[in-house]
N, C-alpha and C positions, 0 to 999 in steps of 0.2 A: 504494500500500500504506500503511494507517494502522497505525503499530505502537505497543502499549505498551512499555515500558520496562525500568519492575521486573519482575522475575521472567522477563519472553521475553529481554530482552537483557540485563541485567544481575540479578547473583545478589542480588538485595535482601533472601530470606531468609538466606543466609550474614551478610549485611554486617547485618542488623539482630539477629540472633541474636547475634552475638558484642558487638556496641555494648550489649546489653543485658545481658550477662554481670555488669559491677560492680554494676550495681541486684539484679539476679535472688541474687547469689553471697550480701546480706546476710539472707535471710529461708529458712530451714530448708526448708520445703516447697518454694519455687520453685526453691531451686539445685539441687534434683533431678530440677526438669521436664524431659521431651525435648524435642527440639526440636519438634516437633509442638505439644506444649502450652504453648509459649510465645509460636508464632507464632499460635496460637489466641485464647492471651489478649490479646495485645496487639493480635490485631484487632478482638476484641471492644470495646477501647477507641476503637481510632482510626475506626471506623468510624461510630462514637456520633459523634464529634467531628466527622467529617464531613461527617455529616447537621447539627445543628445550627449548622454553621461554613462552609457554602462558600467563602466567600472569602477563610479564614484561610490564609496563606501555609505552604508543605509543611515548609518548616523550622521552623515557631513550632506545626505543627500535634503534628510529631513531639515537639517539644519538653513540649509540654501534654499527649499522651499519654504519655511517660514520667513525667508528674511526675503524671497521674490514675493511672497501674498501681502506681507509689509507693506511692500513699493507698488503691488497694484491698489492695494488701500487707499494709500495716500494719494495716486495719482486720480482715483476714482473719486473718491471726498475733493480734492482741491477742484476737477474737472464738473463738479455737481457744485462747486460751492458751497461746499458745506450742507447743503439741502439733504435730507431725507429719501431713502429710496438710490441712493449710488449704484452702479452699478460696477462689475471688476472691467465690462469690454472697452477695449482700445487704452488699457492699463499697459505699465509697463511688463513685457515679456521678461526670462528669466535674463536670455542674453543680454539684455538691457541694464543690469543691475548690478553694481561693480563688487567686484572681489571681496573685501573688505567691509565687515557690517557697521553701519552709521551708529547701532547698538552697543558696540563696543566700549568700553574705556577705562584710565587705571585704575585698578581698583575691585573695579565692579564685573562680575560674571557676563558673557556675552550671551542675550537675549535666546538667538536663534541657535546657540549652542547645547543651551539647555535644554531646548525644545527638542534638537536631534537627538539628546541625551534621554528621552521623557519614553523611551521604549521598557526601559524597566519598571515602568509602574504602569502597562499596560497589562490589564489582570486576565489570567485565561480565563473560560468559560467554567462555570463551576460543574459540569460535568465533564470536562476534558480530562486531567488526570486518570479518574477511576475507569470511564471508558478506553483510554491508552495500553492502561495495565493488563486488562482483560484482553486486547485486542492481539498485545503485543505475544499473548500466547500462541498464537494460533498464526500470526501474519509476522514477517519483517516489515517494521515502521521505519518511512524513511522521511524526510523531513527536505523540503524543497522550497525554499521563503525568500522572497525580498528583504533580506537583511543580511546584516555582518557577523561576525562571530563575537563580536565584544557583546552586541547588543542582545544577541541570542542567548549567551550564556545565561542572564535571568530569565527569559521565559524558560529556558531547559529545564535551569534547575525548580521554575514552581511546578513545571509540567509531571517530574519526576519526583518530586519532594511534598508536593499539595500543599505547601506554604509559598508563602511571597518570600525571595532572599531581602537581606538589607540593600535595602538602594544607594548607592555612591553618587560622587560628582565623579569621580574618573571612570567610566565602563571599563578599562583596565583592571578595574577590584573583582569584576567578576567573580561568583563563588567558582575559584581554581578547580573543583570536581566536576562542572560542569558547563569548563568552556575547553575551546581546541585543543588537544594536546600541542604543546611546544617545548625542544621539540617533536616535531610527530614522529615516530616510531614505525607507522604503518606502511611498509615499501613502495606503495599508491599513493602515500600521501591521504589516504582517505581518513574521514574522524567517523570512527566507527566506536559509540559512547558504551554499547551493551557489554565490550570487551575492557573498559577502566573497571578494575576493582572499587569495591565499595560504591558506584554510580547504582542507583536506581531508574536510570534513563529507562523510556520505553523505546526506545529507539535504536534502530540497528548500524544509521549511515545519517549523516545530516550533509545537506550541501545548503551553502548559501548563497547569494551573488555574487559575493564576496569569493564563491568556490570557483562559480560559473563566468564570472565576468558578463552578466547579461539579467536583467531584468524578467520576470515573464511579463506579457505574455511569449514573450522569445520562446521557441523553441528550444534551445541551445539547453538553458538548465533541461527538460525533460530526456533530452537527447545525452546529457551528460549522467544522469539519476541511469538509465539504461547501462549505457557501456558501465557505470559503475558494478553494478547485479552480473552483468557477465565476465567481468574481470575478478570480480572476490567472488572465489567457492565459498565464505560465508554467508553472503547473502542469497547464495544460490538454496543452501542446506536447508532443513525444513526447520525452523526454531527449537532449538534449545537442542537436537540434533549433533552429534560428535561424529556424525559420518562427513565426507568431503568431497563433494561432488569432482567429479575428472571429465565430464562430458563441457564441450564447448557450447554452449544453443545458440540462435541465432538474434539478433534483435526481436524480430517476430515472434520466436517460441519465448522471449523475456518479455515481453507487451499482451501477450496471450495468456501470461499466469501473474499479468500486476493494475492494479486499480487506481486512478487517481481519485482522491478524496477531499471537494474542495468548499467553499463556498461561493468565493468568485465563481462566475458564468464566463465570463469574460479574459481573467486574468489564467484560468486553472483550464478551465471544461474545452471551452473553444479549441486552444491549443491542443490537448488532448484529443477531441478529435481529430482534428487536422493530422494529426499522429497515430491514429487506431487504437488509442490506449482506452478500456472502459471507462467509465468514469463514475461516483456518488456523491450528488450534491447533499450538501450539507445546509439545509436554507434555512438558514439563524432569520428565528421571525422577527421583526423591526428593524431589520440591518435595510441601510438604506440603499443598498446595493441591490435588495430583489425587484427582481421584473415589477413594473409595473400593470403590466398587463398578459394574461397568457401565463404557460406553466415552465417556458424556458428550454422547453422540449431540442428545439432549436440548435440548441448550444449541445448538444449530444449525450446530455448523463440517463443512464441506464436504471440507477435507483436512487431515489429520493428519502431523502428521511430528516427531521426538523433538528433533531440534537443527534449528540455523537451518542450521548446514550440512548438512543433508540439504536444507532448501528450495530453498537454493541450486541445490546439484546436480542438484534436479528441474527448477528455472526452467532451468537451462541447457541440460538432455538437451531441456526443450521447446521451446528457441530452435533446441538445434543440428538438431532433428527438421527446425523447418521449413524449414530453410536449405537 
């Protein structure tokens, strides 16, 4: 199972909605956006950034989207005159917006640094952990996300642990047991956490942008999550397993026994199909990202279900079926 992150297992619009509260709260028009329209605008941003920046790491990335939705703020309020009703179009673009945050100074913490830094108090879903553990019997969990490995290291360890770790100003502090090994040991290079002593990760492989050099919905991470499975006989073996598979398969026969598991339509499923891989949406109700209209069919997922603990409870009626 390849899973994304934000938004299927942890609550990324909660945790970026409220991080963005002190920017949003100084400019008239935006402190009255709903939530809807903030996740909107702000993806409108990061998503430019995205494209233009694949290799930029998720916390420098968020960083530089907050400090470009700044400058379309400002240019939008000044271009209204201060009037009611602003709107972000024909605001300043990301390329527009110089290096250097006006935020800054001595002394004082940088605005839009903090904001990149605001991933560790982004809380998963409170059924994600126990669902993971269950899941992680039966399936290799692999973990595929728009983020870096500084930043990831606290979602890991709540996902693994079912508490929040303490939150830092350096993501460097990361809890050491469940960020990258360095250095890595693994002759692939790959960060394979179920193999750290004493980890309680549910997790067999994690790749991040940060792995892939590329955003989804790129291909390129999905493409890379694959050749991973066919290069490690560990993730080939059936879990918990001490046998070591020697059989080569092909991409196809690796796509044919793996599921993606997303909540995005867009960023996760789309790609997926485009790729042949199945796919189970995960459709977190009030996430502002669901269809508006229609069931999403479109985007290619195969089963549907609201929470991860319902998947759970589906994989295990089908394990206990065949027993």
């Amino acid at each position: 199972m390849i899973y994304d992150v934000y938004g299927t297992l942890a609550d990324w619009e909660s945790g970026l909605y409220n991080a963005l509260q002190p920017l949003l709260s100084r400019f008239p028009s935006a402190s009255r956006w709903s939530r809807d329209e903030v996740i909107t605008a702000f993806l409108s941003v990061e998503s430019d950034i995205q494209a233009q920046h694949p290799s930029m790491l998720y916390s420098d990335l968020l960083a530089k989207a907050h400090e470009v939705l700044e400058a379309r703020l400002i240019a939008s309020e000044d271009g209204a005159g201060g009037k009611d009703g602003a709107t972000l179009e024909g605001a300043a673009k990301s390329s527009d917006v110089p290096g250097e945050s006006s935020a800054s100074g001595p002394g004082s913490d940088n605005v839009h640094t903090v904001f990149g830094n605001s991933i560790q108090n982004w809380a998963p879903f409170k059924d994600s952990a126990k669902a993971l553990q269950e899941l992680s019997k039966h399936f290799h969990l692999i973990v595929l996300s728009n983020v870096d490995h500084a930043s990831f290291a606290y979602t890991h360890a709540y996902l693994s642990e079912g508490t929040a770790p303490l939150a830092t100003a350096d993501l460097k502090q990361a809890p050491p047991l469940y960020s990258r090994p360095s250095p890595n040991t693994h002759a692939g290079d790959l960060w394979i956490p179920r193999l750290t002593p004493g980890s309680k990760s549910p997790f067999s492989l994690i790749l991040t942008a940060q792995d892939t050099g590329a955003y989804k919905p790129s291909h390129t991470g999905f493409i890379t999550a694959l050749e991973a499975i066919r290069s490690e006989p560990y993730l080939r073996a059936n879990p918990g397993s001490s046998d070591t598979p020697t059989n080569q398969p092909t991409l196809e026969e690796i796509k044919a026994k793996t599921l993606s598991v997303a909540q995005s339509l867009t960023h996760d499923h789309r790609p997926a199909k485009e790729l042949g891989i199945t796919s189970v949406w995960i459709d977190r109700q009030g996430a502002s990202l669901r269809p508006t209209s229609g069931d999403g069919k479109e985007y290619g997922w195969t089963w549907r279900f609201e929470t991860m603990g319902d998947l759970a409870l589906a994989v295990a009626k089908e394990v206990g079926d065949k027993e």
